[in-house]
MIPA-393653 format. One line per 5 residues: number of its first residue (from 1); their letters; for each residue x, y, z of C-alpha. Coordinates in Angstrom, 3 decimals, padded with zeros to 6 digits. Example, Ala and Ser with C-alpha at 12.3 -4.5 7.8 and 13.67 -1.06 7.14 Angstrom:
1	AS	012.300 -004.500 007.800 ~ 013.670 -001.060 007.140;
***
This chain:
1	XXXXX	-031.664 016.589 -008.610 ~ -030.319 017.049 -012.202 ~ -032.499 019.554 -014.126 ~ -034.275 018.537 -017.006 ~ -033.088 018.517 -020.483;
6	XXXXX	-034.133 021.815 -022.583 ~ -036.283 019.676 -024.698 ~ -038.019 018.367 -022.145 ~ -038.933 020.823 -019.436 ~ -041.038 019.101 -017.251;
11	XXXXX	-039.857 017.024 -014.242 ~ -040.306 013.169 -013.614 ~ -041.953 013.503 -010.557 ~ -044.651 015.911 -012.128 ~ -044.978 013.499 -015.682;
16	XXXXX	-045.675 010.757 -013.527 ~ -048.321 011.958 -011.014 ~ -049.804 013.011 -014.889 ~ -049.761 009.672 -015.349 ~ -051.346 008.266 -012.354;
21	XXXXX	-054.300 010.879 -012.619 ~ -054.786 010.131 -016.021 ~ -054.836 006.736 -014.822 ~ -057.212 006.829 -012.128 ~ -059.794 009.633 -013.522;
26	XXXXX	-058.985 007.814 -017.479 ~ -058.002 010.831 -019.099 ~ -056.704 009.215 -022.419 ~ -054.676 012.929 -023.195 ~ -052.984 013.152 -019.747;
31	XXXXX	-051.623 009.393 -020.120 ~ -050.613 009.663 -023.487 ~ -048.626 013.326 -022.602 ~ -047.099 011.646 -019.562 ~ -046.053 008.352 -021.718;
36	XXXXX	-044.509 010.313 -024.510 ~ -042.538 012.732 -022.492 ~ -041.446 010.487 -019.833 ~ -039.923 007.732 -022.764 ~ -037.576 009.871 -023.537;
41	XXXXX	-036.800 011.527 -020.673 ~ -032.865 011.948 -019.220 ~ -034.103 011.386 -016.100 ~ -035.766 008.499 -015.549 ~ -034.107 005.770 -014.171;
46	XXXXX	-034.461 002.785 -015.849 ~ -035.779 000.548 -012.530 ~ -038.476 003.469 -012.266 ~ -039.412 002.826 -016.164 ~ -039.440 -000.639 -015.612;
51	XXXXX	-041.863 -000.130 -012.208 ~ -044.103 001.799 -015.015 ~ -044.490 -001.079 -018.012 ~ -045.791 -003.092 -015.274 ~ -047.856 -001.301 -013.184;
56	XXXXX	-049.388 001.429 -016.264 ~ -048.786 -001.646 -019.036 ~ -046.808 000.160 -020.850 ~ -045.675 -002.459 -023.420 ~ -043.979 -000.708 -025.964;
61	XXXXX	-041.113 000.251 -023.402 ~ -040.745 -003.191 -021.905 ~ -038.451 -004.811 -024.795 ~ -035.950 -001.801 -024.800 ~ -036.162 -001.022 -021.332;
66	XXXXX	-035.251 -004.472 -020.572 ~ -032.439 -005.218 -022.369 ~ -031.235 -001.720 -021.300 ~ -031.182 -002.674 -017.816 ~ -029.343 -006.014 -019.034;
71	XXXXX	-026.380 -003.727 -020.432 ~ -026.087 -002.821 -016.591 ~ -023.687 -004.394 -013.888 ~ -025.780 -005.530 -010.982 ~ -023.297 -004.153 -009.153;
76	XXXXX	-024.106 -000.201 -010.297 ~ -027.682 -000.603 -009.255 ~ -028.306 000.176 -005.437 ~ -030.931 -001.762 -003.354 ~ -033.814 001.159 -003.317;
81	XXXXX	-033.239 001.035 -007.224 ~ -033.867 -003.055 -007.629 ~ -036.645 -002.848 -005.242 ~ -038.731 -000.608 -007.583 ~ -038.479 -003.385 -009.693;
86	XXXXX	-041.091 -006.136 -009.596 ~ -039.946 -009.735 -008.717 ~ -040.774 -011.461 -011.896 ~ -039.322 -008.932 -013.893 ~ -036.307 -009.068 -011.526;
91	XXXXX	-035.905 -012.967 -011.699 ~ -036.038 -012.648 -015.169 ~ -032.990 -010.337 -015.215 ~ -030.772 -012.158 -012.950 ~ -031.989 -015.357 -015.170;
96	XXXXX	-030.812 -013.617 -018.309 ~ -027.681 -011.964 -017.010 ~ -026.782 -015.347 -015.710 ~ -027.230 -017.352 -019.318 ~ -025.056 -014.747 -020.783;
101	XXXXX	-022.233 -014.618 -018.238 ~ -022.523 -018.282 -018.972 ~ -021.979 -018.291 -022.768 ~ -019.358 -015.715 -022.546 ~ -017.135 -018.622 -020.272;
106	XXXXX	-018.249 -021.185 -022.986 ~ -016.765 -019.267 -025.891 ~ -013.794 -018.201 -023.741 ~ -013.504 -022.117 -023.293 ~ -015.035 -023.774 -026.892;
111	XXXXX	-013.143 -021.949 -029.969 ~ -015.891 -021.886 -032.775 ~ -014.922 -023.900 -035.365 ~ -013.145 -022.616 -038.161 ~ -014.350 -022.829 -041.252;
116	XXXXX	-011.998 -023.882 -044.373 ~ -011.631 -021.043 -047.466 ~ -012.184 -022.976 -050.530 ~ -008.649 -021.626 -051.499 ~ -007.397 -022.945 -048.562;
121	XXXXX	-004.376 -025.608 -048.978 ~ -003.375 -026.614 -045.365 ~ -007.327 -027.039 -043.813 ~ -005.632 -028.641 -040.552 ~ -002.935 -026.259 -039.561;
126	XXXXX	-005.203 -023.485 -040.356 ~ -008.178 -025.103 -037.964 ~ -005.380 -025.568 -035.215 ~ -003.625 -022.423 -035.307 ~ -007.216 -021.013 -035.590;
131	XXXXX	-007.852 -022.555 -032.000 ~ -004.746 -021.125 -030.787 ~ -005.327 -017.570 -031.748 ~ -008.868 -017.935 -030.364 ~ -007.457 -018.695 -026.852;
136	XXXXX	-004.549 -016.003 -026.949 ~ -006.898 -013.715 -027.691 ~ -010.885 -013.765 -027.435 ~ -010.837 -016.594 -025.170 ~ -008.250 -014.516 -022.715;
141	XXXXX	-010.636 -011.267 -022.938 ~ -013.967 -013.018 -021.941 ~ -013.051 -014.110 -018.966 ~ -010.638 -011.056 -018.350 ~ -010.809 -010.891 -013.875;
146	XXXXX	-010.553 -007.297 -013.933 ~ -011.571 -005.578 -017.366 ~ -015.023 -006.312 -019.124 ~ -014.988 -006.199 -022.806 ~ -018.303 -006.240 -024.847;
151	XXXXX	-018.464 -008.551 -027.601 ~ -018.162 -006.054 -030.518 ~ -015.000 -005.080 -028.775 ~ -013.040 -008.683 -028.854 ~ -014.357 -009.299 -032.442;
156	XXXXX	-013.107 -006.040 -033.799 ~ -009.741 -006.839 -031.977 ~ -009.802 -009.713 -033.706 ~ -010.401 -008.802 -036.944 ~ -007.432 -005.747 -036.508;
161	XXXXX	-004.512 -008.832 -035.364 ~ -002.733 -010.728 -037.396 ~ -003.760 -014.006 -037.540 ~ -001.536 -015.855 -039.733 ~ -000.216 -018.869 -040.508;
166	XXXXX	-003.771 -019.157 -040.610 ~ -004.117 -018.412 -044.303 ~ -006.190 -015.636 -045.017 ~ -009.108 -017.745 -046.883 ~ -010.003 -019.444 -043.477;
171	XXXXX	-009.056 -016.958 -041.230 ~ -011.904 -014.080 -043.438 ~ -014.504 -017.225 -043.224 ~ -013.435 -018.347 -039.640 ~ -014.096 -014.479 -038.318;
176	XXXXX	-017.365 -014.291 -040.170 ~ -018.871 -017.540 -038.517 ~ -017.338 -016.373 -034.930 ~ -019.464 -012.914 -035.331 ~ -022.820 -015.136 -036.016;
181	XXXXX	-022.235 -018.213 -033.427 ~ -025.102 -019.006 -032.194 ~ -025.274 -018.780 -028.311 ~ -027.917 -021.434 -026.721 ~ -030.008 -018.894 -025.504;
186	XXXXX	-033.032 -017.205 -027.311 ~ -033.060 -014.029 -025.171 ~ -036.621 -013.114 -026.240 ~ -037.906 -016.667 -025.514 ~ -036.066 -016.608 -021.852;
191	XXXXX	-038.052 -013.405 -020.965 ~ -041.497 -014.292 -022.725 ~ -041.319 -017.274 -020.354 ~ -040.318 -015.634 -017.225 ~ -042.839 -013.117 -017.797;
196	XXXXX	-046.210 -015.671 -018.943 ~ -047.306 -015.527 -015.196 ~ -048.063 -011.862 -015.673 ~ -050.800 -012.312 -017.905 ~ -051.101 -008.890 -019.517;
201	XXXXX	-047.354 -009.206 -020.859 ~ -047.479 -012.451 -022.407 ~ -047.552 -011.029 -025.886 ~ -045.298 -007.579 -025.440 ~ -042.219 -008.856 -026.918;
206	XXXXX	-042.157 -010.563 -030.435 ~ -039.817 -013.274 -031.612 ~ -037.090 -011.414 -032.995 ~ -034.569 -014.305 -033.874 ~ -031.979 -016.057 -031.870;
211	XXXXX	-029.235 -014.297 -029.491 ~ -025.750 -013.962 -031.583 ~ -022.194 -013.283 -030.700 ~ -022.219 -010.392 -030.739 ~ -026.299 -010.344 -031.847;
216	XXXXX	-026.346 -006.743 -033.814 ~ -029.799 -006.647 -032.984 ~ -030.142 -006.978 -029.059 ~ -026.217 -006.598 -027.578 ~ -026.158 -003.920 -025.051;
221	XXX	-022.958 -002.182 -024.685 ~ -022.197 -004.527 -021.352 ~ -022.934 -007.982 -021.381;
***
């Protein structure tokens, strides 16, 4: 077992039998101890942390936890791991990995629209050629068979190209609208709703706007 970090000396195992003896005797100092060392902690797997929102209600880790385990390829996690996890939680997952995987193969098949620069003398070759550039390159990438590549990473590549003939009006406007396209998915709404049957989570995660490509403000660093 990897030892724990210097800042945080005590083990998992120990932090969370603290926890379920603060739990079961309600000792308010031994919960809170456990809870703050154990958010932190390098490691705690993130199945076990999710196992601990639900069964401790923990709410303040269940947002962050979440869309950390999101950022992960099924794939990575083994069986013993995703059984720790309980089944709403987990259908919720699979439901939200699932909407994503889907929006990534609409943008790699929709271009979003280009927008026309108000300098911009040839709107229609710059809206086709901004198509074309779209499917050479961001398009290609999202659907890549054997390399994944987060969204930050195909915008930025996009951004460092040239794009021309698409005038460089329309093709500054065109990039700014592709980094805010709205995907069809609220992420926080999808989990709020998969979660309502567990009645003590209905209110843990607040509206925090919709889900963007690439949305600054919940992307993990693997879609």
């Amino acid at each position: 077992m990897n030892e724990p970090s210097p800042t945080n000396t005590e083990s998992v195992p120990f932090l969370i039998s603290l926890l379920k003896m603060g739990a079961v005797f309600d000792i308010e100092v031994a919960k809170s101890h456990a809870i703050h060392h154990l958010e932190t902690h390098p490691d705690l797997h993130l199945t076990t942390k999710l196992q601990l929102c639900h069964r401790f209600r923990i709410i303040a880790w269940l947002s962050l936890t979440f869309k950390a385990l999101v950022s992960q390829p099924i794939e990575s996690l083994d069986p013993s791991a995703l059984a720790q996890i309980p089944t709403y939680i987990l259908h919720a997952l699979i439901q939200v990995k699932h909407r994503i995987m889907m929006h990534r193969l609409t943008l790699a098949a929709v271009t979003p629209p280009a927008l026309d620069g108000i300098s911009c003398l040839t709107p229609v070759t710059c809206a086709l050629e901004w198509e074309a550039v779209w499917k050479e390159g961001p398009a290609e990438m999202l659907h890549h068979p054997d390399i994944f590549y987060p969204g930050r990473n195909i915008l930025a590549e996009l951004e460092s190209v040239d794009i021309s003939p698409v005038c460089s009006d329309c093709g500054e406007m065109s990039i700014s609208n592709a980094k805010v396209f709205p995907v069809c998915i609220n992420i926080t709404s999808a989990i709020m709703y998969l979660l309502r049957q567990h009645t003590s989570l209905q209110n843990s995660l607040s509206p925090d706007g919709q889900f963007f490509f690439p949305p600054e403000e919940l992307i993990p660093s693997r879609l």
